[in-house]
N, C-alpha and C positions, 0 to 999 in steps of 0.2 A: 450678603455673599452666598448665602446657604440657596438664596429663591437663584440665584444666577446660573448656580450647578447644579439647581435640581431642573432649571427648566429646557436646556438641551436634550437633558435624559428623557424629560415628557415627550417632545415634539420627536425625539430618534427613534423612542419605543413605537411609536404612532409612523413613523417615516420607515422606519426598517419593517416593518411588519407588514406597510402596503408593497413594500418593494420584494416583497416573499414573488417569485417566481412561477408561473404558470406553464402549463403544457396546451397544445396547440388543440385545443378540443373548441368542436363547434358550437356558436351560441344556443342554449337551448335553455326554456322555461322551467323544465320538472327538475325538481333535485334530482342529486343521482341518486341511487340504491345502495343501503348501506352494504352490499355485497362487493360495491366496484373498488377501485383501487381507489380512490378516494378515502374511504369510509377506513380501508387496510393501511395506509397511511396515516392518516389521521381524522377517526371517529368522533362523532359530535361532544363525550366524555375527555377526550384528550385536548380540543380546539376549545371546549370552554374553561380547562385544568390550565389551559395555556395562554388562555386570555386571564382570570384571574391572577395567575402570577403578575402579570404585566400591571392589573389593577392595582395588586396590591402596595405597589409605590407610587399608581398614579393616583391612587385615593387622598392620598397625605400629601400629597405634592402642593406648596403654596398655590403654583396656577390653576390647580382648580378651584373656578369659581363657586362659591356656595351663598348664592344671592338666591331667598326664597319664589321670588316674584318671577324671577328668569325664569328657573329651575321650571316654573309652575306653567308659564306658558310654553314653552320646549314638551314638556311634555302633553302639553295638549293638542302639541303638532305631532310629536313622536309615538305615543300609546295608540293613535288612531291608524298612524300608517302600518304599525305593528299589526294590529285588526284587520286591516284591511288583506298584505299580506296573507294572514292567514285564512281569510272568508277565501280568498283566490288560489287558495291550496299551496303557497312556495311556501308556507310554514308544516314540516312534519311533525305529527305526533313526538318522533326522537326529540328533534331541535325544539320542540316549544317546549317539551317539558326540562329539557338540559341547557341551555341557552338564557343567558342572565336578559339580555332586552334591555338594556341599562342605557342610558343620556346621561351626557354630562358632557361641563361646559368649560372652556377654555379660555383661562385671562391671555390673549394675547392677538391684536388688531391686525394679523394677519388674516386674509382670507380663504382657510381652510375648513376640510369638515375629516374625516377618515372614520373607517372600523377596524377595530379589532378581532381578533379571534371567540368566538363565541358569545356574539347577540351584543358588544359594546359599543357606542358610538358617541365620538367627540364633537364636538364644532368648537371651534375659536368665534370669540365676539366677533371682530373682525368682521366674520361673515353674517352676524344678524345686524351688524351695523350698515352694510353696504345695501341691502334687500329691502325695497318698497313694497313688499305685501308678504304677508306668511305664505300664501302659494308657491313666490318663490324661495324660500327658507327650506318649505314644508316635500318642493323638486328636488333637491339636494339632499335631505334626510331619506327621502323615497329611493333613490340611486344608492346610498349608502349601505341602507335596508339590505338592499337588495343585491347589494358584494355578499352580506352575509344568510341571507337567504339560500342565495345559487351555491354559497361553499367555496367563493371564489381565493380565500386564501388555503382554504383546504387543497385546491385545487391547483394551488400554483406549488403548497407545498411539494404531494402526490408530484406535479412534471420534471420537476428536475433538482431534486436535493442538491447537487451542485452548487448551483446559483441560490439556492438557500443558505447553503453555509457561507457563499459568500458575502450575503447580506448581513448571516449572524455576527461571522468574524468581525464586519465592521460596526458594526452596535457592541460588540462587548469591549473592541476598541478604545470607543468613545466613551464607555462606562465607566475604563480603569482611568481613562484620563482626565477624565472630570474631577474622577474620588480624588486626586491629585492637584487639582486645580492648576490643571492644563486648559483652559476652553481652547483656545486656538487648536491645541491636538488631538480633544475630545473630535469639534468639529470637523474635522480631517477626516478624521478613521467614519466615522457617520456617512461624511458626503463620499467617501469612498469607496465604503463597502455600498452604500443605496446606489450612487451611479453607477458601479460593474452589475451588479444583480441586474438594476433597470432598465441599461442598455440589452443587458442577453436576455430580456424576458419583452420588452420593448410591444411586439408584433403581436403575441398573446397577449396582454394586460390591455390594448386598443380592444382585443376581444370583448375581453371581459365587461368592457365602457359601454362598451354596446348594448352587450347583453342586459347592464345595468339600468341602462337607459331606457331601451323596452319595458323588460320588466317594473322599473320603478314609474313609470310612465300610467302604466296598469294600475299600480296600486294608489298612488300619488289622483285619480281620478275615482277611482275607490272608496277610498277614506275622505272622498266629499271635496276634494280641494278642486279649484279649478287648471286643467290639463296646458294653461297658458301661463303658466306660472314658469313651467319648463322651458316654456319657449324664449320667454324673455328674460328666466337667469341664462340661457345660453347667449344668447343676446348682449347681455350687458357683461356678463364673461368674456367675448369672442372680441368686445368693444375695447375694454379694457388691456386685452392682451397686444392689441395693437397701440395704444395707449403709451404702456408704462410696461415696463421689464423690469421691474427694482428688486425680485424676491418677494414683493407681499402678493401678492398672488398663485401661493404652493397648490393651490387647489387648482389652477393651469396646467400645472407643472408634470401632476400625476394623474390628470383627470384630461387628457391632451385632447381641443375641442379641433373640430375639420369641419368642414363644410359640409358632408356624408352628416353627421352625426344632428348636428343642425336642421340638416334639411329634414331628415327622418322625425326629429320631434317636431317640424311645422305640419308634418305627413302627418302623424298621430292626432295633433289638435283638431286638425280639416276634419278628420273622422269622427270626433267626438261633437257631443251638443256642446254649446257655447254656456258657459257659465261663469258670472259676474263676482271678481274678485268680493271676501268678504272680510272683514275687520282689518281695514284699512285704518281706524283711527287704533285702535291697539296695539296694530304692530308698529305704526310710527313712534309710539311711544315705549313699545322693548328695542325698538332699534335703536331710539334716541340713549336710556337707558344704557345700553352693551358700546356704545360708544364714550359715556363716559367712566363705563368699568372696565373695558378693553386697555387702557393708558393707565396706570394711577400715578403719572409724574404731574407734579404743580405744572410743569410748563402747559401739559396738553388738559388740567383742566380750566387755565385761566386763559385756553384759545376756546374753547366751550362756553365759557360763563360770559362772554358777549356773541356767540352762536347766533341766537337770538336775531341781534341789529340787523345781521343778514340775509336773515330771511323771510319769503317772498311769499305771497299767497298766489300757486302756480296754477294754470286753468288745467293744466293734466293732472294735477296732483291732488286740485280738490283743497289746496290751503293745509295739508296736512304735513307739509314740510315747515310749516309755520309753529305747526303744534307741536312737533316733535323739539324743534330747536328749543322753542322755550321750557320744556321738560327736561332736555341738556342742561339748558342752562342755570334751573334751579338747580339741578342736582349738581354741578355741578360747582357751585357756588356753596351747597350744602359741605362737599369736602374741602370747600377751601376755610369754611367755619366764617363765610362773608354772608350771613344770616338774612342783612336787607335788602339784600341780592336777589338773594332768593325768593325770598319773600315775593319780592317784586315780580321776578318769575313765572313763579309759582300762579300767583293772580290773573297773570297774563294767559298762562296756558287754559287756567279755567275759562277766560273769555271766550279764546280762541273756540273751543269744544262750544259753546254758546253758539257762536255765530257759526261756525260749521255744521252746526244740526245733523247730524249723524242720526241713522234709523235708529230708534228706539234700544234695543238691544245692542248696537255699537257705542250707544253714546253712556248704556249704562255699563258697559265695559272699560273704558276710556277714565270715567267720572270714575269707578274704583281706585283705577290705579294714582289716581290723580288724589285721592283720599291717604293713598298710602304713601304718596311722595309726600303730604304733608305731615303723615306721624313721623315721618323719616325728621323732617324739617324739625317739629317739635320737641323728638328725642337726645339730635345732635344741640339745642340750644337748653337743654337743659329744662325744660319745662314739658312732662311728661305727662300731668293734667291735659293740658291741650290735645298732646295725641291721641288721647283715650278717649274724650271728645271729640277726635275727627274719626278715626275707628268707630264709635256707637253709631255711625252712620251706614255702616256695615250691617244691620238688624238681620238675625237668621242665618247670618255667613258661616258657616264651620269649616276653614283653610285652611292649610299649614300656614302660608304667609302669614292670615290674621295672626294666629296661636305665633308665632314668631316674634312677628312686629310688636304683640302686645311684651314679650316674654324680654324684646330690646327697649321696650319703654318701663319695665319694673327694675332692670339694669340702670336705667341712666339714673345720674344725682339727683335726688330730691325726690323717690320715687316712695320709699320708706318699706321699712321690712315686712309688711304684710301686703304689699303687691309683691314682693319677692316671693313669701310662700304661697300667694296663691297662683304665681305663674312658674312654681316648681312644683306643685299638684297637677295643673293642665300639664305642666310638660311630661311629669313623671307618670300619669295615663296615655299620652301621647306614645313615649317610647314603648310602652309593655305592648302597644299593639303595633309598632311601627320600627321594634329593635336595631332594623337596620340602617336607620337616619341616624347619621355619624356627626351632623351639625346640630339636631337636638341634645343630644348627651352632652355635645363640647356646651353650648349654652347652660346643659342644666349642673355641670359640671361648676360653672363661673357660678351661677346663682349660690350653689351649695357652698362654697368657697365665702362669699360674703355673706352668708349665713352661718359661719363657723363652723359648718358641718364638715369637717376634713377629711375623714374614711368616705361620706357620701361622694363629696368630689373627686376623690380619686378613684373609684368604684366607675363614679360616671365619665373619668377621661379613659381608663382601659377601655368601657366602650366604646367609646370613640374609636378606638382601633381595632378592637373585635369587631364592628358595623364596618371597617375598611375592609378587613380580612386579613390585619395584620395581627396573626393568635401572637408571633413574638412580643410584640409592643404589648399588647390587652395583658400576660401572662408577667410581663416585669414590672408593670404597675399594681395588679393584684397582688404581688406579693411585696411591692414596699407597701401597701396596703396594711398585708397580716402582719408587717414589722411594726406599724405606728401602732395595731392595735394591743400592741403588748405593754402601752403605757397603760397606767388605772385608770386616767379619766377618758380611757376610748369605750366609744358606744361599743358593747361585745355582740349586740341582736345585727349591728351594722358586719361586725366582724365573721359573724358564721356567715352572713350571705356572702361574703367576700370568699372565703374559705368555699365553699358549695362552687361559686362559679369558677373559682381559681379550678376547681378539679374537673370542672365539665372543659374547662379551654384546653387544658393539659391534655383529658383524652381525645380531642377533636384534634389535636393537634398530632397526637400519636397514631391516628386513623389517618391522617391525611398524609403521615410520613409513611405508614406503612404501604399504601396503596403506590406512593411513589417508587418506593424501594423493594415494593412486591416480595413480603416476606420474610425478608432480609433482615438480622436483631438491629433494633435501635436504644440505643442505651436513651435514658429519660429524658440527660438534659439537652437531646441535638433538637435544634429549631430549623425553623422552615427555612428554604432560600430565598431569599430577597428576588 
């Protein structure tokens, strides 16, 4: 019940936020200058203060996904178009240094992507399920970019506070009536206050698609991807909206495509050199992947786990719809714990990769992941030897995934406590340079726990919420922390680090209310707002 009412709240926070209202300014490339009413409105200090907020409950929120593998190829779409961006000058010195640049990923098989306020951006599996090459993934991340590149919520803020408050009113709405466990009146006040803001800002926000489109066009060609990628997510966007009306298509909905906007990205491609899609067999295989982490109801994974029977070795597709299906359908046989299912799968996809002979560098990309669906396979049936031996095929890899995959193969039965400590040494160097991975801690968190280490594990789940940015949460566990440690047999060398950080959260905590409240006394124990 708790994922049902937290996850309205995700998608409202993400929906009222695009439906922020804009002023009728004309498309243009350069930010503005932090002197115009933009910047006096709301400065790149205040839009990432105000993204954060939002973060800080969509971090914890069950629908985000924290699948390493995902995580890892998103952001090898995402860091590059961020680069490219700023080689092209729409990132300023301000925004690059104050703007988070953050990805992250969203359990849910609708077809959306959005940004938030200061450098954040979501996608729904949904939308890396439906996309036949990273170009077009990587088209849509580039547009995204590039709402917060140009300031275009800054900018809707800055036109008309009006139609702002009317979108807020109906987001906090929906907030009180979720805590209440209303959804039907949650969703009301949501689609209420989005629809009156979206219809009076309607004429502007087409602007801004524009301007997105250009610019992300630019950069999207930039950071090396091919400029036909746009073309043919418009494409298969424009197809589908004639198609199907059911609501899975939110990213239609606020992203509203025309013939104008179509035609101008077949304009741009004409103009650029022609370049040949590239990791086609890797992305069929995160698409296949995000389709069966997009659902996690038994119904839709045992429509997956014969995916497979149906599919086709296609002459436009190159057989890699063949590949993808049988990567569905181990894995997804992996959650249903039907092991020779999988198995069988699993075999099959390795063929497939065989006989589709992918260039060199695709086919050793493809064959990775195809290594890590098997320690997956290995881990869930309890024989964690094997993983470790299909992982040693990895030689020379230093990943987060690997370090992960290994750290959920010292977890599974039979794994025995010295793979536990030595994948709570990787992990506990991992975090000291990498603090703000909130799915390491929670990991090393579990480890510590079945190492009877109890101050260490709760040490390491406050992390977990100080890495969210939640100092509340990080600051009530550090101190049931310093209460456990006042029995005798508590490690006390555990207890003064516990104590030390408790007091650095407390004053970041107290810096970050002051800056709020500008001066104003804060007595000790007020917390941040939600």
């Amino acid at each position: 019940m708790k994922k049902l009412l937290q996850r309205p709240l995700l998608s409202l926070l993400a929906a009222a936020t695009l439906a922020l209202p804009g002023a009728p300014l004309s498309a243009q490339v350069n930010l503005p200058a932090l002197g115009d009413s933009v910047s006096q409105d709301l400065d790149v200090g205040a839009e990432r203060q105000l993204g954060e907020r939002y973060m800080r409950s969509i971090r914890l929120d069950p629908a985000v996904v924290q699948d390493p593998i995902l995580q890892e190829y998103m952001e090898g779409i995402f860091q590059p178009l961020v680069a490219a961006s700023r080689k092209l000058g729409h990132v300023g010195d301000d925004i690059q240094a104050r703007f988070a640049w953050e990805s992250f990923l969203v359990e849910d098989k609708s077809i959306n992507a959005f940004a938030l306020p200061g450098g954040f951006v979501g996608t729904h599996l949904g939308l890396i399920a439906m996309t036949v090459s990273r170009d077009e993934l990587a088209s849509v991340l580039a547009h995204e970019i590039s709402h917060v590149t140009q300031r275009h919520i800054a900018r809707r803020i800055a036109g008309d506070s009006k139609n702002s408050m009317i979108a807020i009113a109906g987001l906090l709405l929906g907030v009180l009536a979720a805590t209440r466990g209303n959804i039907d009146l949650a969703n009301a006040g949501i689609v209420g206050g989005q629809a009156a803001a979206t219809q009076m800002s309607l004429n502007f926000s087409r602007d801004m698609e524009r301007e997105a489109d250009r610019v992300g066009f630019n950069v999207l060609v930039e950071a090396g991807f091919a400029g036909s990628g746009m073309v043919s997510m418009f494409e298969r966007m424009d197809q589908a909206y004639h198609l199907m009306d059911n609501g899975s298509f939110p990213y239609l909905r606020s992203h509203p495509l025309t013939s104008e906007r179509i035609g101008d990205a077949r304009t741009r491609l004409a103009l650029e050199p022609f370049a040949r899609p590239r990791g086609i067999a890797e992305h069929a295989l995160m698409a296949a992947r995000a389709r069966v982490l997009m659902d996690p109801r038994v119904e839709a994974w045992q429509v997956l786990e014969n995916y497979d029977a149906g599919a086709r070795v296609l002459r436009d597709s190159g057989g890699y719809e063949q590949l993808g299906a049988r990567y569905a359908a181990s894995l997804a046989s992996i959650k249903l714990r039907n092991f020779e299912r999988a198995e069988a799968s699993l075999r099959s996809a390795e063929t497939t990769l065989q006989l589709l002979n992918p260039s060199a560098p695709e086919a050793t990309a493809a064959r990775r992941l195809l290594i890590y669906l098997r320690a997956e396979l290995a881990q869930a049936r309890g024989r964690p030897m094997e993983g470790v031996a299909a992982l040693a095929q990895l030689q020379g890899e230093k990943s987060r995934p690997l370090l992960l995959q290994r750290v959920g193969l010292a977890l599974a039965p039979g794994a025995g406590p010295g793979a536990l400590r030595d994948a709570a040494d990787a992990l506990q160097t991992h975090v000291s340079l990498e603090p703000k991975d909130s799915y390491a801690w929670a990991q090393l968190a579990l480890i510590w726990q079945q190492l009877d280490q109890p101050l260490r594990a709760v040490r390491a789940q406050a992390e977990v919420h100080a890495a969210a940015g939640d100092l509340n949460g990080a600051i009530d566990r550090l101190r049931s922390g310093l209460r456990q440690s006042r029995r005798p047999e508590a490690d006390q060398v555990e207890a003064s680090v516990i104590d030390a950080r408790l007091r650095t959260l407390v004053y970041e905590r107290q810096a970050m209310l002051a800056e709020m409240y500008k001066g104003r006394y804060i007595p000790p124990d007020v917390e941040l707002p939600n």
